[in-house]
N, C-alpha and C positions, 0 to 999 in steps of 0.2 A: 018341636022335637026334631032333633038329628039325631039319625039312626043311622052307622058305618059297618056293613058288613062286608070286612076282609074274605079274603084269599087265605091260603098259607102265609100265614107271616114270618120273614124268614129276618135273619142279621144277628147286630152284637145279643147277648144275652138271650141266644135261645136255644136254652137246654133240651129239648126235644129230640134233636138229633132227627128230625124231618127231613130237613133240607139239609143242615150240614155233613149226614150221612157222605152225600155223593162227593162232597169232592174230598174226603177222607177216603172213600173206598176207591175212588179212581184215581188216589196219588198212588194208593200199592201196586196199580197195575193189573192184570190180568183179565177175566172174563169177568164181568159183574152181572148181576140180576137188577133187572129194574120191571115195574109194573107195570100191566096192558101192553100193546106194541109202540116202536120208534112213534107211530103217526100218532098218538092220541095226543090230546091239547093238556098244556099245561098252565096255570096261574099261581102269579106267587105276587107277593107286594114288598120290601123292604121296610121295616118297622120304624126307622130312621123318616121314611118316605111319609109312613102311614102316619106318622106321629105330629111331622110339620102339617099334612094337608089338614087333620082333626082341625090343630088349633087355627088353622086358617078358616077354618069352616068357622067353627064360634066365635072367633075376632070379627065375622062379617057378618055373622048373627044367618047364615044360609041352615035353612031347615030341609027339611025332605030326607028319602031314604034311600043310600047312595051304596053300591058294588064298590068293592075296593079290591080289586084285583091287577095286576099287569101280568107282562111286560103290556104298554102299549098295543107292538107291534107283535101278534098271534104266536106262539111258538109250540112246537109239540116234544113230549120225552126225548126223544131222539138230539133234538138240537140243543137241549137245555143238557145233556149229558156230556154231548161232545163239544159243548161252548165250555163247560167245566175241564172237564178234559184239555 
């Protein structure tokens, strides 16, 4: 058994309006409201991303129960807002 539990999964085809909220509210400009402070950690994964790593998992037959989170490298609301920005 392969178990994949994501993150927010964020890219084409996701109606939610989770993640593509921000950079819609931060092309109109002004003050925006975002949750907790700049410093809190954020994790998001690309569906795109999430979608090749699966099938590469079952092509190699690799079982276990696996995070599926990024970026990589740590990032918190703050830099994730003004990377969009």
């Amino acid at each position: 058994v392969t178990v994949v539990r994501p993150g927010l999964i964020v890219g084409p085809g996701d109606n939610t309006d989770r993640f593509s909220y921000w950079p819609i509210r931060i092309e109109k400009g002004g003050e925006i409201m975002a949750p907790g402070t700049p410093d809190d950690p954020t994790q998001y994964i690309d569906a795109r991303d999430l979608a090749h790593w699966i099938v590469r998992l079952a092509e190699n037959k690799v079982y276990g129960t696996f995070n599926a989170t990024g970026p990589k490298t740590p990032t918190n609301m703050g830099e994730l807002l003004y990377g969009i920005r």
